[in-house]
C-alpha positions in Angstrom: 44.5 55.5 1.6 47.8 57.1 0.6 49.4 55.8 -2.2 53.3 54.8 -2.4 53.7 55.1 -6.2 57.5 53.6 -6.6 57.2 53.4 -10.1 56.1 56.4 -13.3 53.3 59.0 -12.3 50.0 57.6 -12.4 47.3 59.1 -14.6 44.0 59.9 -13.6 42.3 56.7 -15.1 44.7 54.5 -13.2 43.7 55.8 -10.2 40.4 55.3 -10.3 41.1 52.2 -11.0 43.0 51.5 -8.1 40.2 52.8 -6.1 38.2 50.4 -7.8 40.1 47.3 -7.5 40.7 48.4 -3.2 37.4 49.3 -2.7 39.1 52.3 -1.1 39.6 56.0 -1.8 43.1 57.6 -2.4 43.1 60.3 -0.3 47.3 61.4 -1.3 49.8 59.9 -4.1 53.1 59.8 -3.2 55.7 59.5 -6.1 58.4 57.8 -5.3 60.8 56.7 -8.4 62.4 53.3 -7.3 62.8 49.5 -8.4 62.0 46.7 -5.7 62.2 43.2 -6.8 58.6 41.8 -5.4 60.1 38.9 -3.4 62.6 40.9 -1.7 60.4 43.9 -0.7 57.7 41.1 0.4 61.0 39.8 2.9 61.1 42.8 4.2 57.2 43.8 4.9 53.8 43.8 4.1 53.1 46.5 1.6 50.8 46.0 -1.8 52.1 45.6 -5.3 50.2 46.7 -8.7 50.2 44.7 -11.8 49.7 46.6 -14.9 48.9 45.7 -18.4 48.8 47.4 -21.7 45.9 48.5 -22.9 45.5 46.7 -26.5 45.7 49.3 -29.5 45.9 52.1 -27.6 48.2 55.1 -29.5 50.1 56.3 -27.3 50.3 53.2 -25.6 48.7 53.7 -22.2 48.6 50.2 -19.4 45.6 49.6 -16.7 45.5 48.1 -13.7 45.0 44.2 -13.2 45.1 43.1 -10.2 46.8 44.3 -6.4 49.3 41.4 -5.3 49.7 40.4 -1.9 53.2 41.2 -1.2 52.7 39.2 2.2 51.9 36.0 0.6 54.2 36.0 -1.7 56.6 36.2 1.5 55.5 33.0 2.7 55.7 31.7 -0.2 59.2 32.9 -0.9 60.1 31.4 3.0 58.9 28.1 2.4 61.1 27.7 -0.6 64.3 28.3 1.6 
């Protein structure tokens, strides 16, 4: 898979991760430094979303993944509230 990262660089740990929660392997990351509010970006087209969390007492504080949101349901959601 390639990877749209629109948020801060990724470390190593989080990818694997990723790879773990997709059941897929990332093949390329590409960093990409924007904001996108979830319901408009899930308007606009299917495309996943990671959810992070910090990782408790951790100095520095690092964050792992949680779970991969489906950017497409929340669409339909977000319609049906019209």
């Amino acid at each position: 898979m390639i990877l749209l990262n629109l948020s801060h660089p990724l470390p190593p740990a989080q990818l694997r991760q990723i790879e773990a929660l997709s059941g897929m392997k990332i093949q390329r990351v590409l960093d990409l430094p924007v904001h996108f509010n979830a319901e408009l970006h899930g308007r606009m087209g299917y495309s996943p979303c990671l959810r992070l969390r910090p990782v408790e007492g951790s100095l520095p504080p690092r964050f792992e993944m949680v779970e991969i949101l489906n950017l497409q349901e929340i669409r339909e959601i977000a319609r049906a509230n019209r």
